[in-house]
BALOBA-1460 file (C-alpha; in Angstrom, 3 decimals):
// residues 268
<rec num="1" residu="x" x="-4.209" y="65.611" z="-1.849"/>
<rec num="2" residu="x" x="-6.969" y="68.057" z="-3.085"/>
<rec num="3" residu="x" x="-9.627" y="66.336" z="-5.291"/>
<rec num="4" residu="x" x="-8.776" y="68.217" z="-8.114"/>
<rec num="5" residu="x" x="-5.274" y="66.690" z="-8.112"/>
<rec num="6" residu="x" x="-7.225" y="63.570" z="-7.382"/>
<rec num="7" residu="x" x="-9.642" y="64.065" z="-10.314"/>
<rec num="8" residu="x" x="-7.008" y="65.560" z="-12.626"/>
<rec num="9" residu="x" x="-4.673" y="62.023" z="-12.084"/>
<rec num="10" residu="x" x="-7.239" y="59.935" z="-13.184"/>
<rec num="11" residu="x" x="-8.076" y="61.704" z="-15.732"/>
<rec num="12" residu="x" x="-3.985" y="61.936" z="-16.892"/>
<rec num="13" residu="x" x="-4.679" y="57.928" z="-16.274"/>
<rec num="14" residu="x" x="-7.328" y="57.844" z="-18.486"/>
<rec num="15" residu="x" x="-5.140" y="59.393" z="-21.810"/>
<rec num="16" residu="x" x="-2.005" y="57.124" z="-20.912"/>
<rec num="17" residu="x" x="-4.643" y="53.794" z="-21.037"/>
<rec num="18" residu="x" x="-5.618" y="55.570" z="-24.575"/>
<rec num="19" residu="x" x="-3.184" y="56.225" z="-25.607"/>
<rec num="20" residu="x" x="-1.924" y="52.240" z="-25.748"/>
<rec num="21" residu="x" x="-3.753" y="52.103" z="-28.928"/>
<rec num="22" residu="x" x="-1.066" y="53.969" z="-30.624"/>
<rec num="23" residu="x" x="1.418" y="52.149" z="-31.976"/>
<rec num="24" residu="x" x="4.563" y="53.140" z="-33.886"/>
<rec num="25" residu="x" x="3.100" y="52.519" z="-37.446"/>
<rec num="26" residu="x" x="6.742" y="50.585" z="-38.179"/>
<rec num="27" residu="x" x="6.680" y="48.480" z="-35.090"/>
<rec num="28" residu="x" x="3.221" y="48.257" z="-34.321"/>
<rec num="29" residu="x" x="4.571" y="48.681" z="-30.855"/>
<rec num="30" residu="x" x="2.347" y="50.891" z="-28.342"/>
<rec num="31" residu="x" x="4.190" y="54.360" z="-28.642"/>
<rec num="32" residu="x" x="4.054" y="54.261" z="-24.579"/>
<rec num="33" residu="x" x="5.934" y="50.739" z="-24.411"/>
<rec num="34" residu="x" x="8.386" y="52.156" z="-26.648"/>
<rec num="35" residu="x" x="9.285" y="55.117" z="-24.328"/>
<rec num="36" residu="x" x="7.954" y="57.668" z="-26.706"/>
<rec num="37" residu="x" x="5.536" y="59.820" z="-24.990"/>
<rec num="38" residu="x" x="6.812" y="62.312" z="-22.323"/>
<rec num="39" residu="x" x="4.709" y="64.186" z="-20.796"/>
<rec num="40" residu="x" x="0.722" y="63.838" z="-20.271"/>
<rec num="41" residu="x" x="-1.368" y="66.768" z="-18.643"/>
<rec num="42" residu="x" x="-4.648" y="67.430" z="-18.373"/>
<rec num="43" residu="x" x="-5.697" y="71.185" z="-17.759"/>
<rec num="44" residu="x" x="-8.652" y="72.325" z="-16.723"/>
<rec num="45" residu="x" x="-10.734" y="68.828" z="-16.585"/>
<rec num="46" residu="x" x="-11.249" y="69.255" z="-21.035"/>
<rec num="47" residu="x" x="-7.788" y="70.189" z="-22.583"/>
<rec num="48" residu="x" x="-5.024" y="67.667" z="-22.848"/>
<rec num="49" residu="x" x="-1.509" y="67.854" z="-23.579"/>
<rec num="50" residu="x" x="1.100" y="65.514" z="-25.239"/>
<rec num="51" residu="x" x="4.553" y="65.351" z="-25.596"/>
<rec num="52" residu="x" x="6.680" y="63.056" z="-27.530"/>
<rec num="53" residu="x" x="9.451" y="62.580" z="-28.765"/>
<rec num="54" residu="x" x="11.133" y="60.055" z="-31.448"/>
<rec num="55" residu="x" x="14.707" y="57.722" z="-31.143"/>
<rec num="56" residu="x" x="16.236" y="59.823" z="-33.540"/>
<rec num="57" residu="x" x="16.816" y="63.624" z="-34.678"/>
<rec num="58" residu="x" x="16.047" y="62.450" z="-38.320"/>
<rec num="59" residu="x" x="13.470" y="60.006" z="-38.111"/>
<rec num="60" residu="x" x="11.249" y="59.439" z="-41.180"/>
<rec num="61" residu="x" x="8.375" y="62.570" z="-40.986"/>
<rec num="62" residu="x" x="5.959" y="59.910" z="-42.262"/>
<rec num="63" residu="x" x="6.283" y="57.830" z="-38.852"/>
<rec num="64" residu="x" x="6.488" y="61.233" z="-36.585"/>
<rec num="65" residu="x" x="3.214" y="62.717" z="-38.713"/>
<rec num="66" residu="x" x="0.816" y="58.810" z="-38.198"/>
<rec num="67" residu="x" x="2.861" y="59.101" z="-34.996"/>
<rec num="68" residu="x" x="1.348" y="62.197" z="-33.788"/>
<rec num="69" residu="x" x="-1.740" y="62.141" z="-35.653"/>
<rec num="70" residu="x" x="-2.815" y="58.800" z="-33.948"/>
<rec num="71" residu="x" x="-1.993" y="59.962" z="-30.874"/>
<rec num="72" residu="x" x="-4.339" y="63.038" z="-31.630"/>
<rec num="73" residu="x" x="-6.915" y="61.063" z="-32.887"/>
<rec num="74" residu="x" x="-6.741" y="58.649" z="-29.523"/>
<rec num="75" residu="x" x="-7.130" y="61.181" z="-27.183"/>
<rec num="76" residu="x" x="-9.876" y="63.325" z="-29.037"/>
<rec num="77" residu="x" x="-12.120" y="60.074" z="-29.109"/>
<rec num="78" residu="x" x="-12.127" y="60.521" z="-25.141"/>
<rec num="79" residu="x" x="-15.897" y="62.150" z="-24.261"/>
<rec num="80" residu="x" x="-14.525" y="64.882" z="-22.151"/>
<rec num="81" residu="x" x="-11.611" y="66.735" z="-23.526"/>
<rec num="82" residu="x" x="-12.729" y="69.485" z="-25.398"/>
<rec num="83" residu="x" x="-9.059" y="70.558" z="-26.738"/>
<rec num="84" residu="x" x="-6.191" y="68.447" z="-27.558"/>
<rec num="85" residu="x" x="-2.461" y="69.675" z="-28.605"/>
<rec num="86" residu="x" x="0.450" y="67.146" z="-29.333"/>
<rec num="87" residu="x" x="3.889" y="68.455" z="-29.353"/>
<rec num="88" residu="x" x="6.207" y="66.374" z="-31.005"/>
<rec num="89" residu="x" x="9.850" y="67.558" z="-29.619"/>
<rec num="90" residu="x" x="13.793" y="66.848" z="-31.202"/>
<rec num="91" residu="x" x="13.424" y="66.579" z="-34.057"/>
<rec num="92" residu="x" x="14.324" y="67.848" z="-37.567"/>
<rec num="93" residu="x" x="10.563" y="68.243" z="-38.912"/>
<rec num="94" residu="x" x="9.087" y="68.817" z="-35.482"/>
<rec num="95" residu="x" x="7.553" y="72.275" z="-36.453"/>
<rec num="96" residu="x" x="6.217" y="71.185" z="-39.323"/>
<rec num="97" residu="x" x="4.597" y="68.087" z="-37.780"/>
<rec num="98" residu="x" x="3.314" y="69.865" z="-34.502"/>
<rec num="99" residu="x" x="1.658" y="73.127" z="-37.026"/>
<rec num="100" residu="x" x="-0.243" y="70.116" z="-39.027"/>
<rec num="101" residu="x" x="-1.456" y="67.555" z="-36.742"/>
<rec num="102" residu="x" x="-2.761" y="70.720" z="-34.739"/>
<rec num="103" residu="x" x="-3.960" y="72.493" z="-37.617"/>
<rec num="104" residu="x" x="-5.625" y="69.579" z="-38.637"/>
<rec num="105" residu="x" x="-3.873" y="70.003" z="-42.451"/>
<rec num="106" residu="x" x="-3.355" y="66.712" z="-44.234"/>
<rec num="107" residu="x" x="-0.137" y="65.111" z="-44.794"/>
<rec num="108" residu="x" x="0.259" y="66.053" z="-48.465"/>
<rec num="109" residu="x" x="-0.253" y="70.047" z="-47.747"/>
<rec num="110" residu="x" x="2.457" y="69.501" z="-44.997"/>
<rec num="111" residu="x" x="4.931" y="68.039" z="-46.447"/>
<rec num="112" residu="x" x="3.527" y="68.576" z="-50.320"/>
<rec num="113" residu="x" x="7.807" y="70.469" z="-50.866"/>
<rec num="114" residu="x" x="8.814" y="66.997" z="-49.295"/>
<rec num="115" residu="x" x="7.131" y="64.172" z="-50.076"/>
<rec num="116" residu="x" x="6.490" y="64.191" z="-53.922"/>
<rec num="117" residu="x" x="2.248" y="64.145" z="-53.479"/>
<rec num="118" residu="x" x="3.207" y="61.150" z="-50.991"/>
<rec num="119" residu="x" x="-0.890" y="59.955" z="-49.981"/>
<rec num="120" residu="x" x="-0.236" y="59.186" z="-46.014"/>
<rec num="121" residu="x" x="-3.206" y="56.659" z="-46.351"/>
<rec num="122" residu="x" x="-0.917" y="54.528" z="-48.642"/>
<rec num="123" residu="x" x="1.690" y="54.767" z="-46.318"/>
<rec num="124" residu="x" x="-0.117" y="53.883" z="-43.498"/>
<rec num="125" residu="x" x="-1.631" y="50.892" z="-45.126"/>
<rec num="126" residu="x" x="1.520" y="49.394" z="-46.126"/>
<rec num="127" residu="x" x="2.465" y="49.450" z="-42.266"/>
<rec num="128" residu="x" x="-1.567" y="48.099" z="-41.837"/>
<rec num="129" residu="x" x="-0.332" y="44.990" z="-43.619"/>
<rec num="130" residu="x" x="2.636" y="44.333" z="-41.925"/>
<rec num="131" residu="x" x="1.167" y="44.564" z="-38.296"/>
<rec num="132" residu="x" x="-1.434" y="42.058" z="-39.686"/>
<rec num="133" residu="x" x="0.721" y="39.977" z="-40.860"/>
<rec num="134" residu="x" x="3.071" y="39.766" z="-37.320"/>
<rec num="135" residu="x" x="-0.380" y="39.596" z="-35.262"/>
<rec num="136" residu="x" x="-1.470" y="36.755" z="-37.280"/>
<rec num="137" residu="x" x="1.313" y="34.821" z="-37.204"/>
<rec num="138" residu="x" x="1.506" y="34.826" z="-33.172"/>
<rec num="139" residu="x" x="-2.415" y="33.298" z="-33.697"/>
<rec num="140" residu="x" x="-0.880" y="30.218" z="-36.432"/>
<rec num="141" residu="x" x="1.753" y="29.752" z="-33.639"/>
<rec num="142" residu="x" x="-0.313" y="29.614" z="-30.978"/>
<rec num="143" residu="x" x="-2.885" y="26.959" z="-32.812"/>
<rec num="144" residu="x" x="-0.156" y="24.801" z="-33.585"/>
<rec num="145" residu="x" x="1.037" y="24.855" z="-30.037"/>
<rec num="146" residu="x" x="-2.106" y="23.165" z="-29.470"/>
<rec num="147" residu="x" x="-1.528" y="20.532" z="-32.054"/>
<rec num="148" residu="x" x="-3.883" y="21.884" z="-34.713"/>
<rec num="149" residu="x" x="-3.063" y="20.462" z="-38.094"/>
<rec num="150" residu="x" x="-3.184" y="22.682" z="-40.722"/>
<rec num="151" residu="x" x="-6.077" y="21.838" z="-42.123"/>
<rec num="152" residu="x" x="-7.633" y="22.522" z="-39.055"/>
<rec num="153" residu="x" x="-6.035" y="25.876" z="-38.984"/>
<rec num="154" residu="x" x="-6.847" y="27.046" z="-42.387"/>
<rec num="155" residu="x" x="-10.513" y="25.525" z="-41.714"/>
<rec num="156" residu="x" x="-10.934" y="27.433" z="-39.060"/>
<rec num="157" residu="x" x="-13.940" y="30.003" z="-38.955"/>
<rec num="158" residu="x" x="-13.918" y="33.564" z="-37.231"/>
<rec num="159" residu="x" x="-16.495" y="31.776" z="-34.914"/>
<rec num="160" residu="x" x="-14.393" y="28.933" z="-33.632"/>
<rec num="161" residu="x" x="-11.939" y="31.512" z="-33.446"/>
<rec num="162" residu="x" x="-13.832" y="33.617" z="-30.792"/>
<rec num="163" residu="x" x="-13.975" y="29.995" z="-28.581"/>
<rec num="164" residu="x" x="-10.262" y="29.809" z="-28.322"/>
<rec num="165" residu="x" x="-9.053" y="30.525" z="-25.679"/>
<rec num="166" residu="x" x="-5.466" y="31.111" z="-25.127"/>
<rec num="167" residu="x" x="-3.132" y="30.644" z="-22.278"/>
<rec num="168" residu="x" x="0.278" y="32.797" z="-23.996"/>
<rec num="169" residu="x" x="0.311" y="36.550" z="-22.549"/>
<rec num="170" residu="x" x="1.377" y="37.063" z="-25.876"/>
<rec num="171" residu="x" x="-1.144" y="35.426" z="-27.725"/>
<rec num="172" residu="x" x="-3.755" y="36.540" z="-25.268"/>
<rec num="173" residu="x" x="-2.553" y="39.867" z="-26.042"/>
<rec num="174" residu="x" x="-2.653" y="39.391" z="-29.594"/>
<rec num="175" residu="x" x="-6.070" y="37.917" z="-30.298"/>
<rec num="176" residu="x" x="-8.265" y="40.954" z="-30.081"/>
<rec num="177" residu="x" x="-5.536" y="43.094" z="-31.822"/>
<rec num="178" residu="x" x="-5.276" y="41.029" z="-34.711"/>
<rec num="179" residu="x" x="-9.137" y="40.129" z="-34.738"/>
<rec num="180" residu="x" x="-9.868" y="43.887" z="-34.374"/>
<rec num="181" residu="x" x="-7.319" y="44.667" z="-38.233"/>
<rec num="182" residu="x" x="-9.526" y="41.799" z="-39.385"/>
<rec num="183" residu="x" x="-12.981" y="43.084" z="-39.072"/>
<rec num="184" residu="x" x="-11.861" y="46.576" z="-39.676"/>
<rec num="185" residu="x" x="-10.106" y="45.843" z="-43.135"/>
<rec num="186" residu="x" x="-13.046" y="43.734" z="-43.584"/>
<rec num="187" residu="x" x="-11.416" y="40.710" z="-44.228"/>
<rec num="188" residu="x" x="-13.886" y="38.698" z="-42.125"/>
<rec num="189" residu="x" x="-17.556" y="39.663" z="-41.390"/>
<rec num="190" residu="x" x="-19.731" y="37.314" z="-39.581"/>
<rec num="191" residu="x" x="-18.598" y="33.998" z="-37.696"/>
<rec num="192" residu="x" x="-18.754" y="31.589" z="-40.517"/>
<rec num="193" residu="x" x="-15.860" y="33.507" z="-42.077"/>
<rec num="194" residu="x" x="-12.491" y="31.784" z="-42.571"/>
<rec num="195" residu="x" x="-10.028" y="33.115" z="-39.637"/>
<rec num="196" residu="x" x="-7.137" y="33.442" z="-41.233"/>
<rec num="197" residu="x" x="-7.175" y="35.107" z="-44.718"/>
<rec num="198" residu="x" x="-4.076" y="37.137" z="-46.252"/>
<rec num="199" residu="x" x="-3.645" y="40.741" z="-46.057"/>
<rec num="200" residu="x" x="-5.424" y="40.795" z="-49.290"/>
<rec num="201" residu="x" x="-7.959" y="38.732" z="-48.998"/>
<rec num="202" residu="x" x="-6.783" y="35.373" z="-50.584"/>
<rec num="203" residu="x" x="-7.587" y="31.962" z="-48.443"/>
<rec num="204" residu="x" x="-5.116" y="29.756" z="-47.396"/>
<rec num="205" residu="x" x="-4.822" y="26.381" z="-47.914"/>
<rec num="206" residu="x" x="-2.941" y="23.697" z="-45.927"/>
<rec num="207" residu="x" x="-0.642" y="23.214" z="-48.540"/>
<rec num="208" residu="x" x="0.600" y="27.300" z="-48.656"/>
<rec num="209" residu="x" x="0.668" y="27.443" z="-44.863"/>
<rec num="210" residu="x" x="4.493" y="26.398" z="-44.284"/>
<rec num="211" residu="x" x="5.190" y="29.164" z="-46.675"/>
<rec num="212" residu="x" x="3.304" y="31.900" z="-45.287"/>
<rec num="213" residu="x" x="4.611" y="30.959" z="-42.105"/>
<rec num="214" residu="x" x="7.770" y="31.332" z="-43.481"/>
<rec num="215" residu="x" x="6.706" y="34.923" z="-44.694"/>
<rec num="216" residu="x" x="5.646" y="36.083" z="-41.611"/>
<rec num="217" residu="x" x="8.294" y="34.939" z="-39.644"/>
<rec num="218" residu="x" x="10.958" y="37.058" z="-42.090"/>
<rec num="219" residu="x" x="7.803" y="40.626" z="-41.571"/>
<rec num="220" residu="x" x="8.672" y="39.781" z="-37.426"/>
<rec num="221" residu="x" x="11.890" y="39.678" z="-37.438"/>
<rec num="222" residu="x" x="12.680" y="42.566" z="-39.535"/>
<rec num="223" residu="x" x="10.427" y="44.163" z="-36.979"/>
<rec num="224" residu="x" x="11.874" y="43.209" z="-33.893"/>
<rec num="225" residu="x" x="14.989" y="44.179" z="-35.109"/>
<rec num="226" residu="x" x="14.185" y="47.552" z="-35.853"/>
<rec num="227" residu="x" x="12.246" y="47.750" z="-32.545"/>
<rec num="228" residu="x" x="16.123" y="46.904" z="-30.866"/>
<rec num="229" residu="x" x="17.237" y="49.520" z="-32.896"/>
<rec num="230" residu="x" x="14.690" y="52.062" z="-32.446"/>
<rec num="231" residu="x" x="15.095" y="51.003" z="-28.144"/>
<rec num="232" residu="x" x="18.803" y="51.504" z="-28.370"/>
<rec num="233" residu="x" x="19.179" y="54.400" z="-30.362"/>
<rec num="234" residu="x" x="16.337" y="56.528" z="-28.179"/>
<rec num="235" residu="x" x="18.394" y="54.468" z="-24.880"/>
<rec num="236" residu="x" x="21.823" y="56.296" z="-25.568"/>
<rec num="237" residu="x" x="20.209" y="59.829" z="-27.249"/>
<rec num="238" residu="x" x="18.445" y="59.663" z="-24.183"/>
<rec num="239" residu="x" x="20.552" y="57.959" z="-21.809"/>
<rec num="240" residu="x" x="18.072" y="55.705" z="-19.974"/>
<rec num="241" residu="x" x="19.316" y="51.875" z="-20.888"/>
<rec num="242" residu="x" x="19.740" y="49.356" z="-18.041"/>
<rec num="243" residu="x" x="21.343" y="46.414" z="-18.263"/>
<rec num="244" residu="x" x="18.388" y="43.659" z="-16.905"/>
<rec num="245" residu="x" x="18.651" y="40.521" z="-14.894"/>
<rec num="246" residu="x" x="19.578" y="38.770" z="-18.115"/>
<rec num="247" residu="x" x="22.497" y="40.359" z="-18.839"/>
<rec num="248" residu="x" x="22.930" y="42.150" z="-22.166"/>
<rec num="249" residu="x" x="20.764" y="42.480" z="-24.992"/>
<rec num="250" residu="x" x="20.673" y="44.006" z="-28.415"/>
<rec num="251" residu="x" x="19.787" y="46.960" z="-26.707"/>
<rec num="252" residu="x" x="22.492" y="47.405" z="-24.455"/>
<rec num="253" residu="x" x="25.296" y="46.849" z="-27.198"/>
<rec num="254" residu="x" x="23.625" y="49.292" z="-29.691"/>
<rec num="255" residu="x" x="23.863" y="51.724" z="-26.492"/>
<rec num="256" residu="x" x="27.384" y="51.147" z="-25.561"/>
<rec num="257" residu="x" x="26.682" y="50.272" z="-22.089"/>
<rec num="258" residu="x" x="28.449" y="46.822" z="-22.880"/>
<rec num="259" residu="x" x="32.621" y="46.903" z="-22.835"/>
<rec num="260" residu="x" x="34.791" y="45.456" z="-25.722"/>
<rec num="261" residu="x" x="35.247" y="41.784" z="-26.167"/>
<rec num="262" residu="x" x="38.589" y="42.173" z="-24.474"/>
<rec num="263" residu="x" x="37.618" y="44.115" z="-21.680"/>
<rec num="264" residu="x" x="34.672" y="41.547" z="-20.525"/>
<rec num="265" residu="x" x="37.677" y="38.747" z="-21.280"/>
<rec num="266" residu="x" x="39.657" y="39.857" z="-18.422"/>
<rec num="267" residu="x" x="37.324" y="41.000" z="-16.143"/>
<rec num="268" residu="x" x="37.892" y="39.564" z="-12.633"/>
C-alpha cells in the first residue's frame, strides 16, 4: 500500500470517529450506528466528502437539514480539511437540503415556502431536551443500581458526580454525554452544583423523583421505538436486515424477513 493510501485511510478514520458526535436529532442515536452515512472520502489530504442517506423517501426535512448540518459542522471542526461537502441522497428534499447546508443558508431561507418561518434552533432544542432527558435517566438508573436512596440522588453534586464511577457500558457510555448537555445548556457550572436538575432548570426533590422517573422512562421508550422503526424501515428500503443470534426483533418483523404466524407454526 502506498503511503498516501496509508495517510488518506487514517485520515477517512479520523471523520468516521467525528463523525460519532452526530446523532439523529430524534433518536439521539450516532447517525453512523444508525446506518446512515455512506460513503466517507477524503481528497487531496483537506477536502472531505459525505454521503448519507435517511430510512425513508419522505423523512421530516427538519431531521435531514440538523442531520446534515451536524454532520457539516463535525467534520469542519477537524484542523485539516480545508473543504467539506455533504450530500444527502433519496430523498424528497435532498436538493434543497444538499444546496443549503453547502451554501451555508439557514434553515428558514431554505425551506422559508415550507416551513411557515419554522426557527431550526427551536426545533433542535426541543430534540436537546429529550436526549437530556433519556441520558439522564440511564445516570438515576444506574445510581439506584448502587442502592442510592433518593435523597442521595437528588443530593448529589456535579462533583460527586465526576467520582462515580460506573461499571454499565451503557452508563459508562452515557456519563460524559449527558454531563457534556449539562454544562453546555448550563444547567450546572462548577462542582458544588446539584447533578441532576430538569431540562429547565428546576431541582428535584426526593419526593418528585418516582415521577420523573416515570417521565423519562415514557421520552425512552417512545425513542427506542422509533429507533426500531427508523432500523427497519432503512433495513427493507435498503435491504440489509439480518436476523441475529437472538432470533427476531422489532426490526426484523417491521422488515418482513419474519414469516406469518402460521408459517413459523408448522415449520419442521
Amino acid at each position: 500500500m502506498l503511503m498516501t493510501d496509508i495517510v488518506r485511510a487514517d485520515l477517512e478514520m479520523e471523520v468516521w470517529e467525528c463523525l460519532e458526535t452526530v446523532t439523529d436529532p430524534e433518536l439521539d442515536e450516532p447517525v453512523t450506528e444508525m446506518g446512515f452515512v455512506e460513503r466517507v472520502e477524503v481528497i487531496d489530504g483537506r477536502r472531505v466528502e459525505v454521503d448519507f442517506r435517511l430510512p425513508t423517501y419522505w423523512c421530516s426535512p427538519n431531521f435531514a437539514f440538523l442531520m446534515a448540518f451536524g454532520i457539516r459542522r463535525a467534520v469542519c471542526a477537524l484542523p485539516w480539511v480545508q473543504d467539506m461537502q455533504v450530500t444527502l441522497g433519496d430523498h424528497c428534499f435532498g436538493e434543497e437540503v444538499n444546496e443549503g447546508v453547502n451554501s451555508g443558508r439557514a434553515f428558514g431561507e431554505v425551506f422559508a415556502h415550507y416551513c411557515d418561518g419554522a426557527d431550526l434552533a427551536e426545533v433542535a432544542d426541543k430534540f436537546l431536551a429529550k436526549a437530556f432527558d433519556r441520558r439522564q435517566e440511564v445516570m438515576l438508573l444506574g445510581l439506584r443500581k448502587r442502592g442510592m436512596t433518593a435523597g442521595e440522588i437528588v443530593a448529589m453534586t456535579l462533583g460527586a458526580f465526576d467520582r462515580i464511577r460506573f461499571e454499565s457500558r451503557q452508563e459508562a457510555a452515557q456519563k460524559p454525554r449527558y454531563r457534556e448537555l449539562l454544562l453546555s445548556r448550563g444547567l450546572a457550572r462548577g462542582p458544588d452544583d446539584p447533578a441532576f436538575p430538569t431540562w429547565e432548570g428546576r431541582p428535584l426533590s426526593a419526593r418528585a423523583l418516582p415521577d420523573h422517573l416515570e417521565r423519562l422512562r415514557g421520552t425512552r421508550i417512545n425513542m427506542e421505538f422509533n429507533g426500531a422503526m427508523c432500523r427497519g424501515l432503512a433495513s427493507t428500503r435498503y435491504k440489509e436486515v439480518e436476523i441475529g443470534p437472538d432470533g427476531p426483533t422489532l426490526v426484523d418483523f417491521i422488515a418482513g424477513r419474519v414469516p406469518p404466524r402460521e408459517s413459523v407454526a408448522t415449520r419442521k
